[in-house]
Every structure is written in structure tokens, then in C-alpha cells.
N, C-alpha and C positions, 0 to 999 in steps of 0.2 A: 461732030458729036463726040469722039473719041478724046478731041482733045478738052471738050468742055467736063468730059468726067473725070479727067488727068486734075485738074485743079484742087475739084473736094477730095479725091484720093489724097493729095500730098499735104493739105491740110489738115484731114484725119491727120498722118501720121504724123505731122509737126506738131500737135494736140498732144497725141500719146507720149512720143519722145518727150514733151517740155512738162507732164501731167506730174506735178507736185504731190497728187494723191495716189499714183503710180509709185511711184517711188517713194512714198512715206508706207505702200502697203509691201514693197518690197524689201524696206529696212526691217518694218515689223517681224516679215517671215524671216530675215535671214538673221535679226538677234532671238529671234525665238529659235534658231535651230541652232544657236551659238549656246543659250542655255539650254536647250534640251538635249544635246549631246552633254556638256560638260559637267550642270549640276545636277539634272535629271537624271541622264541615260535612257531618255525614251525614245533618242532618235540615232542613227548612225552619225561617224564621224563628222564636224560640219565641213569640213576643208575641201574635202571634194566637190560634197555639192553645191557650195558657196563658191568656190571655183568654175563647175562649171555655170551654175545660176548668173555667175558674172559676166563671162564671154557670152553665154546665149542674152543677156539683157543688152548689151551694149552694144551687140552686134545687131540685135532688130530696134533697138530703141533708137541708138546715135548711129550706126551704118558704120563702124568699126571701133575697132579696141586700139586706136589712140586714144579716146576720147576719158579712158580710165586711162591712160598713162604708158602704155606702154605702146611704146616708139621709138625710132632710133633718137638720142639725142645731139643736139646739134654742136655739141663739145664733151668727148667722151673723158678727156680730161677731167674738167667740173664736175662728171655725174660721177668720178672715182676716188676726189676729192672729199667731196659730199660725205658719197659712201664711209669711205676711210675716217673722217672726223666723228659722224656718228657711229662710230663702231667701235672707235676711242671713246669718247663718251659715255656710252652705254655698259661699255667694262667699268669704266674708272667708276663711274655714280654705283652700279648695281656693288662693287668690292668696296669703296670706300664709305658709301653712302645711304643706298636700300638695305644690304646686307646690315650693318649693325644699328641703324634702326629698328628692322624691324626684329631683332633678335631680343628686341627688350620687350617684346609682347608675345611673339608668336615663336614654333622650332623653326630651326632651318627650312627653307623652300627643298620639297621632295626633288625627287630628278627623276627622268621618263626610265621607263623601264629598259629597255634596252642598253642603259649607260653603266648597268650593274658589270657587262660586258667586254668592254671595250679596254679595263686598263691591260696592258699588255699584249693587246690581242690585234694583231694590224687585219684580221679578216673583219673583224667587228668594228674596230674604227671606220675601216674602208668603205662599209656596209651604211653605217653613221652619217659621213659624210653627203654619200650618194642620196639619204633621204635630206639630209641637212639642206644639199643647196637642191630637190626638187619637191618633195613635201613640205619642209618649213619658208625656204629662203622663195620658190617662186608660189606655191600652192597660199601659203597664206598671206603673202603679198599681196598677190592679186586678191584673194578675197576679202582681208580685213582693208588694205589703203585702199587698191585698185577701187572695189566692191562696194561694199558698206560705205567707207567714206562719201567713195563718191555722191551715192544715193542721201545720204545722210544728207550733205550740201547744196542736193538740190532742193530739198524742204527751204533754205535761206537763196532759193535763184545764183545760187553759184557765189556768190560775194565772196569777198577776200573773208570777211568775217565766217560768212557759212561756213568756209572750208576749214580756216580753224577751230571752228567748235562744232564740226564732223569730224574734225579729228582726235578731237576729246574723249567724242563719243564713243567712236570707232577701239580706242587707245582700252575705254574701258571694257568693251565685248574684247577685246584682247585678252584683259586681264582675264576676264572670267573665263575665257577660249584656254587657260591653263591652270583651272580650278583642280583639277588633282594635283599641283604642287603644295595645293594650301595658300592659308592667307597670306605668308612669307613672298610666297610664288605668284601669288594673285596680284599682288602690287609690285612687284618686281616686275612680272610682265608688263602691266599697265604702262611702269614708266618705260620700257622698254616701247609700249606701243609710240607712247607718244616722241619718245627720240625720233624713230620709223618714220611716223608719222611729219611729224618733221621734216627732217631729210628729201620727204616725197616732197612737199611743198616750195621746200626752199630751191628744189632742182626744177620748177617748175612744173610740178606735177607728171614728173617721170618715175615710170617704176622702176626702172632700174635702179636710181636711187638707194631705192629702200631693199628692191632684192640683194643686190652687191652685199650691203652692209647686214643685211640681216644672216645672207650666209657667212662673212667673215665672221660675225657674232660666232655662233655657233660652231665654227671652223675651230676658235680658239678655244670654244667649252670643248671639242670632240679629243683638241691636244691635249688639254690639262688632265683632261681623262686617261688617255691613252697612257701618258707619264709620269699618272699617279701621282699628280701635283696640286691635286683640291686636298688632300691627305695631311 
């Protein structure tokens, strides 16, 4: 008897886990908490709780957080390779490329408040950095590629295809995820999302990936600041 009720139970949850209206009602919530923190202001941060909304999905839905990507990789070389080239990229395009684009329609992309701080000041870089690689480099990792994406791509059953135009999607709740820089900042992020984005894909869908490169990113905005070299 017990093992004939073992059956429908694990069926139920292979239902839920694979439940493409599950996860189209979980992307909904979690771009609506992406806009309504960002352009609204009617909801707290979303990083956190799109953070942890992530882990607790993936861990009752798929039975562990590989499943979004984070896991050891099996050539730590490759995923720092990876990282590295999109880190390059994402400076070279946003200084060479995004920057004076978008300088012929909109001002300059604002900077977070805290960056008013940091020239000169190594307690405030310090301070910088620490949030650099655990609020921006893992907290929005995981929530925007890990998270969102993932969910995104299960609407398309996973296909190479889904996954790149959930990363599209994902790329653009990025963008708006940094709507107080303005619309400079709003497409600069975006293409940021999608380099990220990227990166995650082409490393097989490892977050490390895109964590690595997202804190080098930022690593190199916290120095230029530091050295009063955006000036």
C-alpha cells in the first residue's frame, strides 16, 4: 500500500517541477518585483528576495541549486576564462561603445550612491568591494541568470533556443533592475545583462561564470573610483 502511494506522490511532484504555468507565474512575480522596486518603489529591494525566491524554488521544485547553475565546474580554468573575456568585453563595449551612443540622446548613466565616497577613501572602497562581490557579483547572479532566466526558459522546455531568449528577457529586467541610473544606465545595464548572460550559457550554464566576471566588472568601476580616474 505504501509503496502504491509512493508513485502518485512522485508524479505529483514531477508535474510541478516540469509545470510551465508554475514558472511563467513565477517569472511574472519576480519581473513585477523587479519593476516595482525599481520604477515604482512600492516594493523593497528585489535582490534579496529574488535571491532567496530562487534557492527556495529550485530547491523544492528540481531537488537542488545545480539545477540553476551553481555547481562546481568541471574545468575551473574555462569558467575563469569565460569570466575574464566577458569582463573585457563588457568594459571595452560599455567605454568604447554604450557610453558615447548613448550620450547623443540621453546624460551620462547616474552612479549608486555610495560611489560619491570611495575616491580616496580605502575604508569606502573596502566597504565597496565587499558588497560588489556579495550583493551585486552573487545576490544578483543568482537572481537575474540563476532565477529569472532559468524560469523564463522553462516557458520554451528548456531548448537551446528558450534559454537564449530568456536571456534576452532576463538581460532586459536587468536593465530596468538599474533604472535610477537613467536611460544611459538602463541600456548599459541591459547590455551588460546580456554579456552576463552570455557567459552563463556559454560555460554551460554555470554561475560561476557570470558571478566571477560580474565581480571583476565592478572590481574595476570600485578602482577607477578609488583613483579618481572617471574624472
Amino acid at each position: 500500500m505504501a509503496a502504491s502511494q509512493t508513485v502518485p506522490d512522485q508524479h505529483s511532484h514531477g508535474r510541478w517541477r516540469e509545470s510551465r504555468l508554475v514558472s511563467a507565474l513565477e517569472l511574472l512575480i519576480g519581473a513585477g518585483i523587479v519593476i516595482g522596486h525599481n520604477v515604482f518603489r512600492v516594493v523593497p529591494n528585489e535582490v534579496p528576495i529574488l535571491f532567496v525566491l530562487g534557492l527556495l524554488s529550485f530547491r523544492l521544485r528540481e531537488g537542488g541549486w545545480s539545477a540553476m547553475g551553481f555547481k562546481r565546474p568541471a574545468s575551473w580554468v574555462r569558467i575563469v576564462l569565460i569570466a575574464l573575456a566577458a569582463a573585457v568585453l563588457r568594459l571595452a563595449l560599455g567605454e568604447f561603445v554604450i557610453d558615447p551612443l548613448t550620450s547623443r540622446f540621453w546624460p551620462p548613466a547616474a552612479l549608486p550612491a555610495m560611489a560619491a565616497g570611495i575616491t580616496g577613501n580605502p575604508k569606502s572602497a573596502i566597504l565597496a568591494l565587499l558588497l560588489v562581490w556579495t550583493f551585486a557579483a552573487f545576490g544578483e547572479e543568482i537572481s537575474y541568470r540563476g532565477y529569472l532566466l532559468g524560469r523564463a526558459a522553462d516557458l520554451g522546455r528548456r531548448s537551446t533556443a528558450a534559454y537564449w531568449g530568456a536571456m534576452v528577457l532576463a538581460s532586459v529586467l536587468f536593465g530596468f533592475g538599474h533604472y535610477y541610473k537613467g536611460p544611459s544606465g538602463i541600456v548599459d545595464s541591459g547590455v551588460a545583462g546580456l554579456i552576463l548572460g552570455a557567459a552563463y550559457l556559454l560555460s554551460g550554464r554555470n554561475l560561476w561564470a557570470c558571478i566571477l566576471a560580474h565581480g571583476l566588472i565592478d572590481t574595476v568601476g570600485v578602482v577607477i573610483l578609488f583613483f579618481g580616474w572617471d574624472s
